[in-house]
mmCIF file of the N, C-alpha and C atoms, coordinates in Angstrom:
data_MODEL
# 
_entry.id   MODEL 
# 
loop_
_atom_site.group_PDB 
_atom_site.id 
_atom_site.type_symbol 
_atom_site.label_atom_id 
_atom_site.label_alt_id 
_atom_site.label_comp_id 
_atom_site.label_asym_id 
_atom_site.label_entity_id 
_atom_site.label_seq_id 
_atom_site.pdbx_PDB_ins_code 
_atom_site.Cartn_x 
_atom_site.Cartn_y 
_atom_site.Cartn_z 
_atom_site.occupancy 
_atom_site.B_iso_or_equiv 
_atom_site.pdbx_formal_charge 
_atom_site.auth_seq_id 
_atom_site.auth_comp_id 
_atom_site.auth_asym_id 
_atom_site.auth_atom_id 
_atom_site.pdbx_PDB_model_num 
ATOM 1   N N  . UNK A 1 1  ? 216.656 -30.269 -27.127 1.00 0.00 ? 1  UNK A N  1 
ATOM 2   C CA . UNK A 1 1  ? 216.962 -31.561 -26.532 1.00 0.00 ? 1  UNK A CA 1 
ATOM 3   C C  . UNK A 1 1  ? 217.107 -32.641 -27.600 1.00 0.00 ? 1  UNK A C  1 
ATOM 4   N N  . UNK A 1 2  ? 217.265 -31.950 -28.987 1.00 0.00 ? 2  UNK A N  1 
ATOM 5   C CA . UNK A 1 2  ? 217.625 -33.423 -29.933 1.00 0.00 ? 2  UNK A CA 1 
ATOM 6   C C  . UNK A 1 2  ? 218.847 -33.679 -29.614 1.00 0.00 ? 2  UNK A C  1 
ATOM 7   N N  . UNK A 1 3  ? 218.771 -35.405 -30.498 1.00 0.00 ? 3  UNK A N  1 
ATOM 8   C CA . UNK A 1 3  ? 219.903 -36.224 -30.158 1.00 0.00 ? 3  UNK A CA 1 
ATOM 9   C C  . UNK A 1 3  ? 221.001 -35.687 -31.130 1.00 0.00 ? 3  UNK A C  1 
ATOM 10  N N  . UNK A 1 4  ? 221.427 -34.758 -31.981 1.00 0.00 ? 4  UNK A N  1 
ATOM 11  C CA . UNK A 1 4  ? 222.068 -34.306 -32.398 1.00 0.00 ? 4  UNK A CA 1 
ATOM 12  C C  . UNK A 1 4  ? 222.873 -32.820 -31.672 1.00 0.00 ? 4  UNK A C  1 
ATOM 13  N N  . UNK A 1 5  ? 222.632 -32.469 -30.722 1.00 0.00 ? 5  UNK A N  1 
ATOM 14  C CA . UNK A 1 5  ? 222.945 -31.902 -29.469 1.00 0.00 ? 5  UNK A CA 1 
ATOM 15  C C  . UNK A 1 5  ? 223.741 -33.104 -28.341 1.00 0.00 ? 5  UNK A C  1 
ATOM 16  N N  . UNK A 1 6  ? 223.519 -33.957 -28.437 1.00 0.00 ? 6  UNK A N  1 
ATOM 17  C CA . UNK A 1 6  ? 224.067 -34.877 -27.191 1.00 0.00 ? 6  UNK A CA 1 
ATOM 18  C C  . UNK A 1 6  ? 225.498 -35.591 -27.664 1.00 0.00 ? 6  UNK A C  1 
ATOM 19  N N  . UNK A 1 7  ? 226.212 -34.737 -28.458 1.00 0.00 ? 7  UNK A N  1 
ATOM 20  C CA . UNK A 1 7  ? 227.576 -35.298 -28.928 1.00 0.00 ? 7  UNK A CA 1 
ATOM 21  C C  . UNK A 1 7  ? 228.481 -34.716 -28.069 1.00 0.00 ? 7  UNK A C  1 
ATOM 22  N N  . UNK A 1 8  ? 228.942 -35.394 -27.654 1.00 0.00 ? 8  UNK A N  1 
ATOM 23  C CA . UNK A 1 8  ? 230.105 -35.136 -26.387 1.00 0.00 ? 8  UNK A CA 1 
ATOM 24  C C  . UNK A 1 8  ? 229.812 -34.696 -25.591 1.00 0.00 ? 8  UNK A C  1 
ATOM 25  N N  . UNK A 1 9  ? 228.698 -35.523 -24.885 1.00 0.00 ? 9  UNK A N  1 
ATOM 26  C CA . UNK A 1 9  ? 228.652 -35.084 -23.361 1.00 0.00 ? 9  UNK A CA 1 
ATOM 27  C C  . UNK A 1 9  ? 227.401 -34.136 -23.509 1.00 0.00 ? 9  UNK A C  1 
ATOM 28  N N  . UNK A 1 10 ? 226.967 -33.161 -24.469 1.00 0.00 ? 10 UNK A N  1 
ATOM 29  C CA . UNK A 1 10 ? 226.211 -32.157 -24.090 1.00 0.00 ? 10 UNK A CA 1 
ATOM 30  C C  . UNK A 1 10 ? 224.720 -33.116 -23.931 1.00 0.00 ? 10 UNK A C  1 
ATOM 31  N N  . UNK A 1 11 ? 223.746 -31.969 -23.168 1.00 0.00 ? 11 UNK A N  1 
ATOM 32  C CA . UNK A 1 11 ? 222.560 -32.244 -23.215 1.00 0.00 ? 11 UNK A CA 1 
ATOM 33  C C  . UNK A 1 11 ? 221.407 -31.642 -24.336 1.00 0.00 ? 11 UNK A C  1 
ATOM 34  N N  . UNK A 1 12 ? 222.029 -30.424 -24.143 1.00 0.00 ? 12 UNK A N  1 
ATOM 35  C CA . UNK A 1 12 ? 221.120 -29.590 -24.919 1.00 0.00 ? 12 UNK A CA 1 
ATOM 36  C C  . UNK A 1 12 ? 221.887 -28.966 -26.189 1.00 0.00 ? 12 UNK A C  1 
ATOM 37  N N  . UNK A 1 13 ? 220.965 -27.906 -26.680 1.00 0.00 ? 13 UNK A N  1 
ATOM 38  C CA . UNK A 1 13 ? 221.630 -26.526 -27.696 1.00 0.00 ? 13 UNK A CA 1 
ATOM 39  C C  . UNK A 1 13 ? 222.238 -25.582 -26.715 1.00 0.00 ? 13 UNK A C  1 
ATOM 40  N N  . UNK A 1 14 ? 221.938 -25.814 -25.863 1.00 0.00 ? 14 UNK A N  1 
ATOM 41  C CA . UNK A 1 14 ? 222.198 -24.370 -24.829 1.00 0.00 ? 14 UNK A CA 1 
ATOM 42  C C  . UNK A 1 14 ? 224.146 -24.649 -24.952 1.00 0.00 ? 14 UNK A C  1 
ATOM 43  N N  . UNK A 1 15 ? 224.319 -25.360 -24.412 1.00 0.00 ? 15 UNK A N  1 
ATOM 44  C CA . UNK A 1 15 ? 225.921 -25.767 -24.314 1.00 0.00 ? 15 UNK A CA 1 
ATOM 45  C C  . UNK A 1 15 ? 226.586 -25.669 -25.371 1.00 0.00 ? 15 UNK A C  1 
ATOM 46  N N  . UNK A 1 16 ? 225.991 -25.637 -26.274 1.00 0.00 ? 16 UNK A N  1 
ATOM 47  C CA . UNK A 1 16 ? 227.003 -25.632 -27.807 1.00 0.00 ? 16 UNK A CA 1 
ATOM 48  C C  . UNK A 1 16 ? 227.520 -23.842 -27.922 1.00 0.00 ? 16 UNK A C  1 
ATOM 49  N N  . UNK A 1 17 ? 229.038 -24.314 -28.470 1.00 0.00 ? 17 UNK A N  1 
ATOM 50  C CA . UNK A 1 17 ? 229.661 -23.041 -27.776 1.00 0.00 ? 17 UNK A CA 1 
ATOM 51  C C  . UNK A 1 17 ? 229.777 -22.040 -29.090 1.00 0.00 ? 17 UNK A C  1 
ATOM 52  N N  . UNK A 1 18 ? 229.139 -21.187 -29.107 1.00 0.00 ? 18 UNK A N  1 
ATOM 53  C CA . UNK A 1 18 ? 229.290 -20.035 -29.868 1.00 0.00 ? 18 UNK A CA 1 
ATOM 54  C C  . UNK A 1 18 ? 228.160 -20.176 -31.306 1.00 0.00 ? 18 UNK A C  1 
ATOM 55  N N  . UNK A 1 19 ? 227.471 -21.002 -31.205 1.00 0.00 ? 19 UNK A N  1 
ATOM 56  C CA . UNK A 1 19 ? 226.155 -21.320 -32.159 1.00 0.00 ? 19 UNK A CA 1 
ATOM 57  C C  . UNK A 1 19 ? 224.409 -21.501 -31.300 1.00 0.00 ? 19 UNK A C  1 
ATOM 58  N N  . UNK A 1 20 ? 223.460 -20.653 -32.369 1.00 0.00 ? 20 UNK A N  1 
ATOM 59  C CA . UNK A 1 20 ? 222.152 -20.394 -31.880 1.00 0.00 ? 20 UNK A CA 1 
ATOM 60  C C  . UNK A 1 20 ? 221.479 -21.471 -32.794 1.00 0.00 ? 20 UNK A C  1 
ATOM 61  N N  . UNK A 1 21 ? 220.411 -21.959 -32.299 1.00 0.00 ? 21 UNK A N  1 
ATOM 62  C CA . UNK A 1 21 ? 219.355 -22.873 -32.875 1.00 0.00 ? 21 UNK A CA 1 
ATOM 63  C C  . UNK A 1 21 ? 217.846 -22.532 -32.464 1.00 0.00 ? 21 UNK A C  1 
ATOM 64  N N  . UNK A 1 22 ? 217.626 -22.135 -33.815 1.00 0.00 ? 22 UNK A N  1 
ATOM 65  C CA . UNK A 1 22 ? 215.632 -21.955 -33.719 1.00 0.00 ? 22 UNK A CA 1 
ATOM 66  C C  . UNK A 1 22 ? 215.040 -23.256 -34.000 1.00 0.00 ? 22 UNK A C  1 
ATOM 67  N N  . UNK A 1 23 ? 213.737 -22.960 -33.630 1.00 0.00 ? 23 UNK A N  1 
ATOM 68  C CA . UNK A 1 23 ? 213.301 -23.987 -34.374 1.00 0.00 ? 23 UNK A CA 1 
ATOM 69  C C  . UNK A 1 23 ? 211.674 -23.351 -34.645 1.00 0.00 ? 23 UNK A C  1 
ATOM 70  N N  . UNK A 1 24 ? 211.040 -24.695 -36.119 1.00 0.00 ? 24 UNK A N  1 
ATOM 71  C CA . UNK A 1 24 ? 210.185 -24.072 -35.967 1.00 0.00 ? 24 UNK A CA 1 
ATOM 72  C C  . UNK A 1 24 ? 208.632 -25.087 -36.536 1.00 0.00 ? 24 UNK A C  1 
ATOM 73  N N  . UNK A 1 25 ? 207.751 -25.174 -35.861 1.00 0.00 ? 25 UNK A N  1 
ATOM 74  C CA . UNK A 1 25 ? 207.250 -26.475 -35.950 1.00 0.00 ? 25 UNK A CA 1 
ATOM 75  C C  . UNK A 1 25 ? 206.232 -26.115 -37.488 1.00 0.00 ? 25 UNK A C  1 
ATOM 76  N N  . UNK A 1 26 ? 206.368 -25.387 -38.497 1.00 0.00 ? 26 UNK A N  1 
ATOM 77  C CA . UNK A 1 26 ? 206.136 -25.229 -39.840 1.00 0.00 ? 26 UNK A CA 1 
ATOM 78  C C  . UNK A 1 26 ? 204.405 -24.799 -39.691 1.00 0.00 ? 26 UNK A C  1 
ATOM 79  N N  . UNK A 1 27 ? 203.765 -24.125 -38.583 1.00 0.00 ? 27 UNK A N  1 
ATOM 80  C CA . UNK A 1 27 ? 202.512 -23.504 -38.818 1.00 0.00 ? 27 UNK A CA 1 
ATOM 81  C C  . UNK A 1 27 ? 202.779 -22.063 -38.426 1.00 0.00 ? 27 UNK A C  1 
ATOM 82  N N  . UNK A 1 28 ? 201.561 -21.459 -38.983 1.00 0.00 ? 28 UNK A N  1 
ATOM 83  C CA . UNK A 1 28 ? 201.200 -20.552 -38.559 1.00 0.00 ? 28 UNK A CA 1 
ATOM 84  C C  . UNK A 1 28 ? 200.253 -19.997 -37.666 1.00 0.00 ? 28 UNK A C  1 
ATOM 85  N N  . UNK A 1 29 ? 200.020 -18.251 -37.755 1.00 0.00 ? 29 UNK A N  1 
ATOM 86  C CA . UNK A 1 29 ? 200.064 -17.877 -36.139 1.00 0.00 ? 29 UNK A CA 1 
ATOM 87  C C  . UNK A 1 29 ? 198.188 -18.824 -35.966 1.00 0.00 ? 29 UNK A C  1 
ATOM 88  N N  . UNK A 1 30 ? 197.790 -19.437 -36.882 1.00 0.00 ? 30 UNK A N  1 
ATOM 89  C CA . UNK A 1 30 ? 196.442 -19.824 -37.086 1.00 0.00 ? 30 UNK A CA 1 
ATOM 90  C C  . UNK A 1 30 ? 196.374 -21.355 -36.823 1.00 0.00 ? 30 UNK A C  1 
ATOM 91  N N  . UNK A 1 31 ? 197.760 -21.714 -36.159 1.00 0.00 ? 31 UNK A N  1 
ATOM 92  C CA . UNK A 1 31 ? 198.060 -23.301 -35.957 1.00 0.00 ? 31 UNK A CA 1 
ATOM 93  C C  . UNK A 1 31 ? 197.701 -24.141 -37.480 1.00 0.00 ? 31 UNK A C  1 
ATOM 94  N N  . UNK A 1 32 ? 197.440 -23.480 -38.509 1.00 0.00 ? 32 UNK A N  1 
ATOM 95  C CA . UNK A 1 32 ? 197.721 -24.825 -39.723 1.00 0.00 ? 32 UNK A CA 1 
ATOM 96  C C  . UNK A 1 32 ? 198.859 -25.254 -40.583 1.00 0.00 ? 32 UNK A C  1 
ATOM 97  N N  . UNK A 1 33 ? 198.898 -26.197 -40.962 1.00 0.00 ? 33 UNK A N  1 
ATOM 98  C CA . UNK A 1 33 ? 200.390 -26.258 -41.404 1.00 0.00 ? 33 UNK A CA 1 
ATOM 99  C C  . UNK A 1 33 ? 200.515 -25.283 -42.331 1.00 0.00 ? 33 UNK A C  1 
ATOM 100 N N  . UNK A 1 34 ? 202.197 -24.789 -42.659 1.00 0.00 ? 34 UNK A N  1 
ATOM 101 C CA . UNK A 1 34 ? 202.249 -23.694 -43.894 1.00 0.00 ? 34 UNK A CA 1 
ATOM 102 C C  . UNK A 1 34 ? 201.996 -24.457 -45.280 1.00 0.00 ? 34 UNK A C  1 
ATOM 103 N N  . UNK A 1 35 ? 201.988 -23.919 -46.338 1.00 0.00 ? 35 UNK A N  1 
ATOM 104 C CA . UNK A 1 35 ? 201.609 -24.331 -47.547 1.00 0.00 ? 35 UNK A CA 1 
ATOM 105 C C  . UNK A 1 35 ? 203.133 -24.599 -48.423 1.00 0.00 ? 35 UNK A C  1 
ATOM 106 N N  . UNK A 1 36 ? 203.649 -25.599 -48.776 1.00 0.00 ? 36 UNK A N  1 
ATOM 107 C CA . UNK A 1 36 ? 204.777 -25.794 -50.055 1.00 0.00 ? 36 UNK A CA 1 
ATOM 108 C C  . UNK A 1 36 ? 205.814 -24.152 -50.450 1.00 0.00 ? 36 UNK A C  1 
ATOM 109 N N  . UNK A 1 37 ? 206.396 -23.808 -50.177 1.00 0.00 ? 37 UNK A N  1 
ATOM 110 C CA . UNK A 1 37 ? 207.109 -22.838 -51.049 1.00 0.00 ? 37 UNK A CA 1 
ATOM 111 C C  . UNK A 1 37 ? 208.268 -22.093 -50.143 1.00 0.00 ? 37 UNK A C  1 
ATOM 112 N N  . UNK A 1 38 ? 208.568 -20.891 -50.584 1.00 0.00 ? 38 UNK A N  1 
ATOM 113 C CA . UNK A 1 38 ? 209.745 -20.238 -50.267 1.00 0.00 ? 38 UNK A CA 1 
ATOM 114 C C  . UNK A 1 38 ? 209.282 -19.471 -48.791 1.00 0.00 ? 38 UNK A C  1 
ATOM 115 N N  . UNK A 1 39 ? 210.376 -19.382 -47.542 1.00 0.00 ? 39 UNK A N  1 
ATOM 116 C CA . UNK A 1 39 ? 209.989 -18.320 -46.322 1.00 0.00 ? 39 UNK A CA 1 
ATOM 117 C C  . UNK A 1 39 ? 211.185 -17.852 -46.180 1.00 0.00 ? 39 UNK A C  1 
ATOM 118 N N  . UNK A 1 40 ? 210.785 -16.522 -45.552 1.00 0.00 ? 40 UNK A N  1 
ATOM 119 C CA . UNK A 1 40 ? 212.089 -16.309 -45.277 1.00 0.00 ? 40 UNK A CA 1 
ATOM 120 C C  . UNK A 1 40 ? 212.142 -15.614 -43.452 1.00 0.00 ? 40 UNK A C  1 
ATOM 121 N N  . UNK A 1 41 ? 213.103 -15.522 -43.049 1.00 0.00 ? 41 UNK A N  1 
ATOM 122 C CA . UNK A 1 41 ? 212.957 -15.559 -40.985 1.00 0.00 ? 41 UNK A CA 1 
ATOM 123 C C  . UNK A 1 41 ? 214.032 -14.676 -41.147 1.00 0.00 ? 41 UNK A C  1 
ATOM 124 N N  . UNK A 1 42 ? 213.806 -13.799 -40.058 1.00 0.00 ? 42 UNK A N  1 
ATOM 125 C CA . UNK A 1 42 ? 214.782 -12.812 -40.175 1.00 0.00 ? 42 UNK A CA 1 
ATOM 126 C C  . UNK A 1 42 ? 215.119 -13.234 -38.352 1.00 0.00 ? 42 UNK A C  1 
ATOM 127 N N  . UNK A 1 43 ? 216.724 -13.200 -37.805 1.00 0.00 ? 43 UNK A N  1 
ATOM 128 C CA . UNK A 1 43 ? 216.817 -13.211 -36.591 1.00 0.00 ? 43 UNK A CA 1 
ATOM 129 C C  . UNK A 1 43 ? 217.529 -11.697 -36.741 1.00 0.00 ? 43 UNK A C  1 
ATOM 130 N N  . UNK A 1 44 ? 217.145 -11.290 -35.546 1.00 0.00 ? 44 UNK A N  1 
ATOM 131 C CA . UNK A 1 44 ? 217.745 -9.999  -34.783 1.00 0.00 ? 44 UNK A CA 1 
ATOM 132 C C  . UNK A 1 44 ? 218.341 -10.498 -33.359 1.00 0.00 ? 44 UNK A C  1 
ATOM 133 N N  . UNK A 1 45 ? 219.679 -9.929  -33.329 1.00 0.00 ? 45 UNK A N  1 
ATOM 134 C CA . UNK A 1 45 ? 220.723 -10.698 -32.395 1.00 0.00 ? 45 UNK A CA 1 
ATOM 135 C C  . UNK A 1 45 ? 220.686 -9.525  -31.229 1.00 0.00 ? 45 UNK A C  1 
ATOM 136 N N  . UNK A 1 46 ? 220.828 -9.655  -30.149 1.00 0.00 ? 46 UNK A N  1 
ATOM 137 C CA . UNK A 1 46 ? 221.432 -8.539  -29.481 1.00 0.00 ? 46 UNK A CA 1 
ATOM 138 C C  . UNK A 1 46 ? 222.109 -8.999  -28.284 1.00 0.00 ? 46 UNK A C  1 
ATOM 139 N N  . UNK A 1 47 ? 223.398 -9.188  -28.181 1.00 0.00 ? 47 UNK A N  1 
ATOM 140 C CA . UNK A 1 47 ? 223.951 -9.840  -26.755 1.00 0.00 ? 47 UNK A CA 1 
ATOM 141 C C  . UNK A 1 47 ? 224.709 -8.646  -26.203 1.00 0.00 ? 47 UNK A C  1 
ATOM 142 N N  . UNK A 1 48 ? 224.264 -8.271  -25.030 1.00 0.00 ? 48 UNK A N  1 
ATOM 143 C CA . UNK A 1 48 ? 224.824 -7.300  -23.671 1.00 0.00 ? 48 UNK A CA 1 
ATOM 144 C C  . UNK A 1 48 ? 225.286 -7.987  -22.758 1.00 0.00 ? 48 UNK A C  1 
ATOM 145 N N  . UNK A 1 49 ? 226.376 -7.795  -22.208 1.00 0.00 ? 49 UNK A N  1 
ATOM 146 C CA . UNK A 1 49 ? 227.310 -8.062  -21.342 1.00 0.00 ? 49 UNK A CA 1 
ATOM 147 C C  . UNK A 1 49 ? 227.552 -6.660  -20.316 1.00 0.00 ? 49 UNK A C  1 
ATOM 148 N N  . UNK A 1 50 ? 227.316 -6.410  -18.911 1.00 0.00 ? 50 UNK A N  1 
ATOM 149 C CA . UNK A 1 50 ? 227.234 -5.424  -18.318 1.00 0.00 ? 50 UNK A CA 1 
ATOM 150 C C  . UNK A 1 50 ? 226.461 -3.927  -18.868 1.00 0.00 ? 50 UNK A C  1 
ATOM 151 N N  . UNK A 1 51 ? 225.664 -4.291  -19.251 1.00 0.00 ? 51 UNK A N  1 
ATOM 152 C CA . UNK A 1 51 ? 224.443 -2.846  -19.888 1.00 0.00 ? 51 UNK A CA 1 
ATOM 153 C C  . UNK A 1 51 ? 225.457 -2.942  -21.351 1.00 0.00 ? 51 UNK A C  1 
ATOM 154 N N  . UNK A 1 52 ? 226.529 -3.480  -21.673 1.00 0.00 ? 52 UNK A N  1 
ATOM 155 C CA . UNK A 1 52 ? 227.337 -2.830  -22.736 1.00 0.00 ? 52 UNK A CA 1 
ATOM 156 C C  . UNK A 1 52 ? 226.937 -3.992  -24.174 1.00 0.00 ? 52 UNK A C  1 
ATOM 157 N N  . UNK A 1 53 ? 226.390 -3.340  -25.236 1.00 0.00 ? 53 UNK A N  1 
ATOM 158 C CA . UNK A 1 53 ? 226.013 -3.905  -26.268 1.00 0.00 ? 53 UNK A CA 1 
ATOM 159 C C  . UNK A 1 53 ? 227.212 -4.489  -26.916 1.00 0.00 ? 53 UNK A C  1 
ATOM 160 N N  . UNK A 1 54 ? 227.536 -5.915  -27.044 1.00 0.00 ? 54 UNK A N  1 
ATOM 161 C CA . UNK A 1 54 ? 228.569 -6.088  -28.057 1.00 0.00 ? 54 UNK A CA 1 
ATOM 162 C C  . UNK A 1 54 ? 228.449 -7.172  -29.395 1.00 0.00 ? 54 UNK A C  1 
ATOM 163 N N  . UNK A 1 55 ? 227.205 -7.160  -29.587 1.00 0.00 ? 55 UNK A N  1 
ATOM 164 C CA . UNK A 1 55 ? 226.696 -7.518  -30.809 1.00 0.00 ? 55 UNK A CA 1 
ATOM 165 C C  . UNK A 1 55 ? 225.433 -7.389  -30.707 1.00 0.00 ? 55 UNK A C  1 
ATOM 166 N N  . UNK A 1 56 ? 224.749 -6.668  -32.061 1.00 0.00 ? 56 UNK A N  1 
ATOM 167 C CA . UNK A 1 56 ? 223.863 -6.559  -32.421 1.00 0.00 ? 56 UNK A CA 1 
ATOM 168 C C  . UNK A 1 56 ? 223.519 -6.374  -33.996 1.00 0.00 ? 56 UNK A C  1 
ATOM 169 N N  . UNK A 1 57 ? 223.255 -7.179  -34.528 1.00 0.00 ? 57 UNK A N  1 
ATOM 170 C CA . UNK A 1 57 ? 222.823 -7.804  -36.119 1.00 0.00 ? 57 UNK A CA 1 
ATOM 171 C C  . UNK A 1 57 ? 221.626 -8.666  -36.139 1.00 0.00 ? 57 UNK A C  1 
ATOM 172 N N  . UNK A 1 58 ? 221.355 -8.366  -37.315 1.00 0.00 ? 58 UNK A N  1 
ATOM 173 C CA . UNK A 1 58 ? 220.471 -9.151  -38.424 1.00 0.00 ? 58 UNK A CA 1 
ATOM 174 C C  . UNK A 1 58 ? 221.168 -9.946  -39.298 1.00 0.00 ? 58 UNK A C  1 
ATOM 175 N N  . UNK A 1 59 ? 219.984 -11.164 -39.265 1.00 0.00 ? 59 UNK A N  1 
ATOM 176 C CA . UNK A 1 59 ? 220.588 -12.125 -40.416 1.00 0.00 ? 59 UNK A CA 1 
ATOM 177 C C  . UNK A 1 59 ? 219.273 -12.546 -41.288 1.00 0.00 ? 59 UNK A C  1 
ATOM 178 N N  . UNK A 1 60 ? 218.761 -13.005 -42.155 1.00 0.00 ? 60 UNK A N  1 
ATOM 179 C CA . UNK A 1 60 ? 217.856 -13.293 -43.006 1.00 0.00 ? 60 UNK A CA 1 
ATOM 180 C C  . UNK A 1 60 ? 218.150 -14.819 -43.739 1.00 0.00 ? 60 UNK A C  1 
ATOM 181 N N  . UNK A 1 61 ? 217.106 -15.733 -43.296 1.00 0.00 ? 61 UNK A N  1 
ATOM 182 C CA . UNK A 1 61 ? 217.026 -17.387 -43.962 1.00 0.00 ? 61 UNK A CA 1 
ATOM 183 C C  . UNK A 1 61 ? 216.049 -17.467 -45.072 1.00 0.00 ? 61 UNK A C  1 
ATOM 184 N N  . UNK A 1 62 ? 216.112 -17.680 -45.585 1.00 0.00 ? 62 UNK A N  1 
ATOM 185 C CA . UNK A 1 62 ? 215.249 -18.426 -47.165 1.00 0.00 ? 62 UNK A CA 1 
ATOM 186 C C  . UNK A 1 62 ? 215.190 -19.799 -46.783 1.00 0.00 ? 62 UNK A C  1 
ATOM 187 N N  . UNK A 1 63 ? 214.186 -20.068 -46.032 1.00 0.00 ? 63 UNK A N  1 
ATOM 188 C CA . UNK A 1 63 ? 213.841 -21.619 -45.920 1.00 0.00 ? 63 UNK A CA 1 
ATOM 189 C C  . UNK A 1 63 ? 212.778 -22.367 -46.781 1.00 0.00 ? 63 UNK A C  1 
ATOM 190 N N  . UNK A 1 64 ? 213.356 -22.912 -47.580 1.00 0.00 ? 64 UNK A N  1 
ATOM 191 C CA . UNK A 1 64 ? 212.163 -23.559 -48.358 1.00 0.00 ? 64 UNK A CA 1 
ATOM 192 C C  . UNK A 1 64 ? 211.391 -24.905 -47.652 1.00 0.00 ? 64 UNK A C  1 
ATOM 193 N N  . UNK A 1 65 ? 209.953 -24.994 -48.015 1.00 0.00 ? 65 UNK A N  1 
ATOM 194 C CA . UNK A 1 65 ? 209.155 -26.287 -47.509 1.00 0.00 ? 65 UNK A CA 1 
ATOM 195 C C  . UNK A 1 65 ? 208.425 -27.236 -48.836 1.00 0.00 ? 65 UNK A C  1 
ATOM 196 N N  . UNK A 1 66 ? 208.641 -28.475 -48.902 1.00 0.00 ? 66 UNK A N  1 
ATOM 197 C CA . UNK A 1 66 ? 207.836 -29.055 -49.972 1.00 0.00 ? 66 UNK A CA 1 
ATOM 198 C C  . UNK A 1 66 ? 207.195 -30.021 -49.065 1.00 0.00 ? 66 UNK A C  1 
ATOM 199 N N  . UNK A 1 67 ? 205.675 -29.850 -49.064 1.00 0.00 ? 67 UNK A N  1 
ATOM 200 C CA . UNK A 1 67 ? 204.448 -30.876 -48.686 1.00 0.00 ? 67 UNK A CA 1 
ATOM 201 C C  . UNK A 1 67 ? 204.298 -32.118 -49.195 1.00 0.00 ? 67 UNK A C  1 
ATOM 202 N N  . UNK A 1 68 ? 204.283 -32.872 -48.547 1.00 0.00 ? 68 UNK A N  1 
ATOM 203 C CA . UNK A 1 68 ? 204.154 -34.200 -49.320 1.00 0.00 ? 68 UNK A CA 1 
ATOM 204 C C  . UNK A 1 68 ? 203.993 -35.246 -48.238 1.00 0.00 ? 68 UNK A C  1 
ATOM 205 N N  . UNK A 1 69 ? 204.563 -36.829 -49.043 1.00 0.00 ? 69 UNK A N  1 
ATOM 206 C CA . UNK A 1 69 ? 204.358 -37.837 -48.064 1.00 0.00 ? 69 UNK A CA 1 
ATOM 207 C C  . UNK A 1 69 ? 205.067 -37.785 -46.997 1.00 0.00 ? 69 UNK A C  1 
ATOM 208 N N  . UNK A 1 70 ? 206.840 -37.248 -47.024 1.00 0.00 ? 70 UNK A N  1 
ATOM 209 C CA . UNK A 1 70 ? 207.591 -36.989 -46.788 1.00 0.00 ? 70 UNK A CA 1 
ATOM 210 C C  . UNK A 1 70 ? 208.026 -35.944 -46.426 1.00 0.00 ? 70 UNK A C  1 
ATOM 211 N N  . UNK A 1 71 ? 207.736 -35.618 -44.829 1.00 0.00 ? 71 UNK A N  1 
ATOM 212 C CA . UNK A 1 71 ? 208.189 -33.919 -44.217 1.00 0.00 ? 71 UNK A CA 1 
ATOM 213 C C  . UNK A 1 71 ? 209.631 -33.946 -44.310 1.00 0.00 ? 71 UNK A C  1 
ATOM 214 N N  . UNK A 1 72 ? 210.214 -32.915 -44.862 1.00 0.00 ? 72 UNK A N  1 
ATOM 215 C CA . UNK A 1 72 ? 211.808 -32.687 -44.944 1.00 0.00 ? 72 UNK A CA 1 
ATOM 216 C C  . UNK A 1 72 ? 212.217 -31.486 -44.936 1.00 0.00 ? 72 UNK A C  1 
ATOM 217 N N  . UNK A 1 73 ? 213.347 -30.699 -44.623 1.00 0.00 ? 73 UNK A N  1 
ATOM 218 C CA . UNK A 1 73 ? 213.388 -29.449 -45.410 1.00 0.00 ? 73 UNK A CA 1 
ATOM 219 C C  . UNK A 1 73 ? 214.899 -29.186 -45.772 1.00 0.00 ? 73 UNK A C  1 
ATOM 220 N N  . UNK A 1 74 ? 215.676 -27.962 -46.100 1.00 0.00 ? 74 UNK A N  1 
ATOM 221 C CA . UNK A 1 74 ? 216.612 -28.377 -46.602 1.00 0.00 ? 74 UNK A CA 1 
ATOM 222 C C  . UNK A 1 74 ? 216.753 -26.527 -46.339 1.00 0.00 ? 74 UNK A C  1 
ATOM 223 N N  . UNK A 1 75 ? 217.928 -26.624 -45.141 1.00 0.00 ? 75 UNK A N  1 
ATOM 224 C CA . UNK A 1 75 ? 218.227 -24.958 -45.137 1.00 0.00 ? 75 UNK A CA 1 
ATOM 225 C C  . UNK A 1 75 ? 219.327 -24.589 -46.180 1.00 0.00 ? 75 UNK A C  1 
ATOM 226 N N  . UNK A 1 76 ? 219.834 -25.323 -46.614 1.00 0.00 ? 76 UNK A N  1 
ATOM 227 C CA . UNK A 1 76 ? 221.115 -24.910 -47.526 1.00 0.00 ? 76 UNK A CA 1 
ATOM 228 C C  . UNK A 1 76 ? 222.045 -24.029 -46.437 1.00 0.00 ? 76 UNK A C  1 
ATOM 229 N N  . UNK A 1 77 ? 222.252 -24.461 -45.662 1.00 0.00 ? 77 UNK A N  1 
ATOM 230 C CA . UNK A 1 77 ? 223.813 -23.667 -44.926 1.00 0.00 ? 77 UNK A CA 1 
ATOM 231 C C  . UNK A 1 77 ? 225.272 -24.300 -45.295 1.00 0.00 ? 77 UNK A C  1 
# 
């Protein structure tokens, strides 16, 4: 529901046509924030259309985090 989703009319991520959006609020499974450095997220895709598989892949992100005064991050896409 960010305002970067609400360009032309849309409401959400859901409507945006042919692109996925994670998100991820930077803790772990221990609720504390993560620590400064390199992660990496692997998505596994699988979209079926009538029982019939017509994509299924992996993709892999290198998301870096730097701690500070200033929360930011920077996916490099």
């Amino acid at each position: 529901s960010d305002e970067i989703f609400k360009t032309d009319g849309g409401e959400n991520c859901i409507g945006t046509n042919g692109r996925l959006f994670f998100a991820w609020n930077m803790t772990s499974n221990k609720k504390r924030l993560v620590a400064t450095g390199a992660y990496i997220a692997r998505l596994d895709i699988r979209i079926k259309v009538n029982s019939k598989t017509i994509a299924d892949r992996s993709q892999d992100f290198i998301l870096g985090f730097r701690r500070g005064k200033v929360q930011a991050s920077d996916f490099g896409l």
